[in-house]
N, C-alpha and C positions, 0 to 999 in steps of 0.2 A: 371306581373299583373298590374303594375303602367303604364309601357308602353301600353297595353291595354284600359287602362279606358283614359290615357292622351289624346287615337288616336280616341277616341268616345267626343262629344260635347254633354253635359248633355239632359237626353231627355227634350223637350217639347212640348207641343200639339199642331198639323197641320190642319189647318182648310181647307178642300180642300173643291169648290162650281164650279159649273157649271157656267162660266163667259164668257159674249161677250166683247171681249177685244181685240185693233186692236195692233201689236203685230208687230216688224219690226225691230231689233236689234236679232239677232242668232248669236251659233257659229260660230268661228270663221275656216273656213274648208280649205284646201289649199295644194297642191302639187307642192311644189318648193325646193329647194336648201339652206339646213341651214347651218349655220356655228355655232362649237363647239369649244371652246377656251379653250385648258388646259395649266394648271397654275401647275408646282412642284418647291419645296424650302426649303430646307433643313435650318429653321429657327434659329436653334440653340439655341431653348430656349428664346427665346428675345420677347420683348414683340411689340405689331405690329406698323408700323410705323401709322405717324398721317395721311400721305396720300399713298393709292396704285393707284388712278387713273391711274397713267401710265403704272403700272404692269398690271391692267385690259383691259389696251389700251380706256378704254372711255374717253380719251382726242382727240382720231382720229375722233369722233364724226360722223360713220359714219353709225351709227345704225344699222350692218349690223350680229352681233354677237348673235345667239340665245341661246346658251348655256356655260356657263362657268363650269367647272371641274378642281375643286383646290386641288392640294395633297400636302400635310404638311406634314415634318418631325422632330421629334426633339421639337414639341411643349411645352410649359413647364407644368412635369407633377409629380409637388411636390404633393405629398401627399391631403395636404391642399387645393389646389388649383385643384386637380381632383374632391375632393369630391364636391365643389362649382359648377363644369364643371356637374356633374351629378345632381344638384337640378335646374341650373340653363342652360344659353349658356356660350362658354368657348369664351375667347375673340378673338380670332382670326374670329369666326364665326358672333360675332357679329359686325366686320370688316367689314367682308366681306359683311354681308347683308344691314348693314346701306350705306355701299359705291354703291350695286347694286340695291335695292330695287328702287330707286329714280328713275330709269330708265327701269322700268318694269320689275324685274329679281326675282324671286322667289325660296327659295331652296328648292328643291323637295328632297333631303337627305342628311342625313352625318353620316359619320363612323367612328367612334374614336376606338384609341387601344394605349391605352397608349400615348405615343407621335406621333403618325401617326394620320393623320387624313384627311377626305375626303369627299370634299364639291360639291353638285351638284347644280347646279343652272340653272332655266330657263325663258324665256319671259313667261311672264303666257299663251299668246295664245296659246303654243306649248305644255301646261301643257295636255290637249287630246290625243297628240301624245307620251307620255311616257307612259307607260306599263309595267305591270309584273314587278316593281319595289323589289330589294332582296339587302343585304349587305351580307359581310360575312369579317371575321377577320380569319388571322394565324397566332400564334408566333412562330418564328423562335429564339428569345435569347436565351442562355443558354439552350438548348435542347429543344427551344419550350415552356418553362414555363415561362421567362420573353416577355414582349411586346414592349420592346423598338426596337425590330428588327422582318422582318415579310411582310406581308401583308394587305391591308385591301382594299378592292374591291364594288363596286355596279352595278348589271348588270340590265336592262328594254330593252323592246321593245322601241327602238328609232326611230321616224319616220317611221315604219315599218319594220327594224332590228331591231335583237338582237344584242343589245351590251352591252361589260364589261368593267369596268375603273376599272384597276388595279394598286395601287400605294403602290411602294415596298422600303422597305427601309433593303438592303442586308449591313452584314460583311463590316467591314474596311480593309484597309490595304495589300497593294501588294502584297503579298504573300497569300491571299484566293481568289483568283482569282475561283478558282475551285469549295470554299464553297458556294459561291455567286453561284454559276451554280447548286449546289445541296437544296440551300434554296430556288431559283425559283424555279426549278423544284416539291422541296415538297410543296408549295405553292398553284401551279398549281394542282397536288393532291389531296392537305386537300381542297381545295375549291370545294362545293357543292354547287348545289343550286337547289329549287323546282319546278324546271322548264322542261318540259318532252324534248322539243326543244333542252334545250340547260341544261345541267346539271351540266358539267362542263367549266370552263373559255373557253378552248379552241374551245368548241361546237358552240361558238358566233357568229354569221355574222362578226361583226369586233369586236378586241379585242386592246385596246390602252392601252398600259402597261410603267408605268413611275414612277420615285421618284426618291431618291439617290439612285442611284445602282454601288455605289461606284466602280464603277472599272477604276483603274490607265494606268499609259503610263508606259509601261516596256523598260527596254535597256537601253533609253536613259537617262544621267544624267541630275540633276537640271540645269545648265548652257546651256545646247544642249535644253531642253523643254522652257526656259526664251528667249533666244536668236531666236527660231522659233517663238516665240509667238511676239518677240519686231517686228521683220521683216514680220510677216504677213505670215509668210510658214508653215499653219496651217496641211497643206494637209502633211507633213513628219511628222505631230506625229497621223494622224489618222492610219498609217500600225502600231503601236505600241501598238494600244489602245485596253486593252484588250479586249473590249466589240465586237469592230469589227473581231477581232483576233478569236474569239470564235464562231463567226458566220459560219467559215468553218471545224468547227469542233463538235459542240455541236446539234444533233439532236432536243432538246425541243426549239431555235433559228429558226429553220428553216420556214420559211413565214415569220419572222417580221421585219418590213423594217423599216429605219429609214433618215431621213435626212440628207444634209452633215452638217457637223461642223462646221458652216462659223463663228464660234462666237470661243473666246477664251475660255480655260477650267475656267468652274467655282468651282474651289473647287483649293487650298486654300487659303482667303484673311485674312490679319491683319484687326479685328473688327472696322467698322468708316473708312476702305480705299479702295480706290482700289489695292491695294500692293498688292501682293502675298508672303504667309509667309515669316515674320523672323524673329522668333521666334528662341527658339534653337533647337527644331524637324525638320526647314527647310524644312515641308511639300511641296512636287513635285506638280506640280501643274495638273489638271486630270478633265477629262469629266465625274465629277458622276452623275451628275445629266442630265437624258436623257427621250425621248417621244419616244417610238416606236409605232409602230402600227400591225396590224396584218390581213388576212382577210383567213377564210374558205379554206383550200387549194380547195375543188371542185368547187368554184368560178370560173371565168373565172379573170385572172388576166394582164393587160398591166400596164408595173411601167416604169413610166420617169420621169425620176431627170430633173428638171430643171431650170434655176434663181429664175423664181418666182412660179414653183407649181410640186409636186409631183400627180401623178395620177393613183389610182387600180381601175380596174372596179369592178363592183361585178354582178351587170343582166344587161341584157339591157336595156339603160334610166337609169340606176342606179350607182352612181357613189362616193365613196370618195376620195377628195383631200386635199394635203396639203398647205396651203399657202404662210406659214414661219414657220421658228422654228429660237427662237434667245434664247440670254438672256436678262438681265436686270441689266446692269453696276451700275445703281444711285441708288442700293438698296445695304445699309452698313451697315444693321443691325446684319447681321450674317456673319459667313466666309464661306459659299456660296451665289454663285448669283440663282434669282430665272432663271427659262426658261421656256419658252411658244411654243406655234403651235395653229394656226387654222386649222382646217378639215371642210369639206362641206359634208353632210348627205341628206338624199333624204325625203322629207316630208310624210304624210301620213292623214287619215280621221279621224273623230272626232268619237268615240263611244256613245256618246251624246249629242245633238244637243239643244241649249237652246235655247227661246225665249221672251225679254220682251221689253215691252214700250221704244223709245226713250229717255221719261223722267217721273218721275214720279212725281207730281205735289199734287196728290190726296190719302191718305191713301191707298182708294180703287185700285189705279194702283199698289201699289204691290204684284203684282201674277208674276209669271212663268210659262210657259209651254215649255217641255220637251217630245223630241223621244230618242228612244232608236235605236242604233243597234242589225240586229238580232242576237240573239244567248247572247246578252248582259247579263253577271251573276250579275244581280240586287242586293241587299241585304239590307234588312230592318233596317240595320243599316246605308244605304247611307243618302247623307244629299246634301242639295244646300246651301252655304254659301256665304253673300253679304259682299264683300271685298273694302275698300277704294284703287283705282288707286295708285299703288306703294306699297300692302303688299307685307309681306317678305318670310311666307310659308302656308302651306296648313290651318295653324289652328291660325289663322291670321287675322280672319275673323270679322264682325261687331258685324253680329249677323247669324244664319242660321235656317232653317227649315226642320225638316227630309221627306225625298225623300220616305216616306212608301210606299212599295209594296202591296198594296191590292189585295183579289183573282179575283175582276172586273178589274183587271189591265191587262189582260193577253188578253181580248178580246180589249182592245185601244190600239189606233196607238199613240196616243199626250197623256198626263200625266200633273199633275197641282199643284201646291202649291201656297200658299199664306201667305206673312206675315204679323203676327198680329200686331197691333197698336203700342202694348206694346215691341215690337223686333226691333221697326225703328228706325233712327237715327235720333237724334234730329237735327244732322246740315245739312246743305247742302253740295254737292260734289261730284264729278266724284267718280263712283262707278262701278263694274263688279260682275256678277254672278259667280260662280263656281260650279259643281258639282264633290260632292268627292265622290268614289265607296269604300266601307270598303274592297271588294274583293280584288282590286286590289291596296289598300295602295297609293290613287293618286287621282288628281282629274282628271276627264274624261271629261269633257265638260265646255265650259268656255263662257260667252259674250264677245263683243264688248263694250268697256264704256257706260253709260249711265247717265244721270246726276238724282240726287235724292234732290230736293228742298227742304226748308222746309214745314215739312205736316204738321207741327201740329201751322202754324202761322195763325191766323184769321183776 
């Protein structure tokens, strides 16, 4: 019920008028090639560093990343400090948003389960092209009743696919090699979702599935895995690794492709080094933490590994790739390293198209007007919200105006709001529209910046 009222913005009254008003800033609409950057890291409980810039890569500065997808394992989740996480944001989140926000990046969800957690984040223009947005959790500890082990998933229409980000935090230790095969697989199972398309994970256009999935290097002794790692002959412990090992054997594997391992294993370091244990467990050192991907087996599929890109087709003109996939050495806050990939996704159209003023100079210039897609499931609870250039999620907003569906609505093509005096911001500043749909849990329609002066100076 709380979740409910939180995801509604209190009513208040919408003054819609028949206005001549010249109108030239619209969604933002576009069919190109995006790129989605997933982020897993088994953090150990630790609390976040002062800076991730370079884990996020916006030090490359090459503004070319639309989507960020961070999976956390192990976040710290005392008691005390969960109940805080549920009145409030848990600080990892609030990391990540203060470090992305600044650079147009908004989280459109996140899924907590105990210590797993999982962050979506996107440029707000792209905010039109996610869809059908769903989470869903599984515990796999102790028979499924503890959450420290498990799943925890968000699946939307992305640019015109469905896709699921599944970030899994499987069983320890060498010898459950096989439970880790039986926890995905019931994972894969218990995840539902309300989606007639696509219901379960597997159903998805693409499926990109990653966290610690702890699985080890078998055979070989610590000195044979230290001694290949010191020389760079990374390629004689990937025949050993269980996860690849499994791949020609485990039916619920089959279609998910993965990158070579051109990074050293990250799991496990002495906390504050780069050392790999030694300790007196002398933990072997092992690839748990991994990014697969997956796509439809009735796709049409061409995959080539190659230096710098992996590539499935899925239609024709339609295409994802991989870019890289590494880790992240200068991160020492836990005894794993985090590891990343970029993918490229196929864009798609706006469901709602907004329109307003260049600038708004005048009380009177704040209106909107708004088309709709057909077929669009409007609802009375939608709303347009005016956001300052660099909010951080959907309810983020200045101020907003509800998007009332009236029964003369139905014979118009263009639709209207306006905001009252008392709703406006007192300062000046690059501003953008959003319209959020209560159906679809998202905002569906977004401007171009616009600047808003001060109105109320004489």
């Amino acid at each position: 019920l709380i979740e409910q009222m939180n995801s509604r913005p209190n009513p208040q009254s919408v003054s819609v008028n028949s206005l001549s008003v010249k109108f030239n800033r619209c969604s933002l609409m576009s069919r190109s090639a995006n790129r989605v950057h997933i982020i897993t890291w088994n953090v150990g409980s630790a609390m976040p560093p002062d800076d991730i810039t370079s884990l996020l890569g916006l030090n490359v500065g090459d503004g070319n990343t639309d989507m960020y997808i961070i999976g956390l394992q192990e976040v710290n989740s005392m008691i005390n400090k969960r109940l805080k996480d549920v009145l409030f944001t848990d600080q990892w989140s609030e990391v990540c948003m203060d470090a992305l926000s600044p650079f147009g990046y908004v989280l459109v969800t996140s899924q907590r389960m105990q210590g797993m957690l999982l962050l979506v984040f996107s440029k707000y223009f792209h905010l039109p092209f996610l869809r059908g947005i769903q989470t869903q959790t599984t515990r796999t500890g102790l028979g499924g009743i503890w959450g420290n082990k498990g799943g925890v998933s968000a699946r939307m229409d992305v640019f015109g696919h469905s896709i699921c980000f599944l970030n899994c935090h499987l069983p320890a230790h060498m010898e459950n090699s096989d439970q880790r095969m039986e926890d995905f697989e019931s994972i894969l199972q218990q995840q539902q979702f309300e989606v007639q398309a696509a219901t379960g994970v597997l159903d998805h256009d693409v499926v990109f599935w990653f966290g610690d999935l702890n699985f080890r290097i078998e055979d070989l002794d610590m000195q044979v895995v230290k001694a290949a790692i010191d020389s760079n002959k990374l390629a004689t412990l990937w025949e050993k690794d269980q996860l690849n090992m499994a791949k020609d054997s485990e039916a619920v594997l089959e279609g998910f492709h993965e990158g070579p391992l051109k990074f050293p294993p990250t799991y496990k370091f002495d906390v504050g080094t780069d050392t790999y244990d030694t300790s007196g467990k002398k933990r072997k050192p092992a690839w748990t933490d991994r990014i697969l991907w997956r796509l439809r087996p009735m796709a049409q599929v061409s995959n080539s590994m190659s230096k710098r890109s992996s590539f499935s087709g899925l239609t024709s003109g339609t295409c994802v790739s991989q870019h890289f996939y590494r880790s992240h050495m200068e991160y020492t806050i836990s005894d794993h390293k985090p590891v990343s990939s970029i993918f490229t996704l196929q864009a798609d159209m706006a469901l709602v198209t907004l329109f307003v003023e260049d600038e708004w100079r005048e009380i009177s210039d704040a209106v909107a007007k708004f088309k709709v897609a057909p077929n669009f499931p409007r609802s009375s609870w939608d709303w347009i919200g005016l956001y300052k250039v660099g909010f951080k999620h959907h309810k983020d907003y200045v101020t907003y105006v509800w998007a009332k569906q009236e029964e003369s609505d139905f014979l118009r093509q263009e639709h209207q709001v306006i905001f009252t005096e008392e709703e406006l911001p007192k300062d000046s500043g690059d501003f953008i529209l959003g319209y959020y749909s209560n159906n679809m849990s998202s905002i569906v329609g977004v401007t171009e910046p616009f600047q808003v002066h001060n109105l109320f100076s004489f």
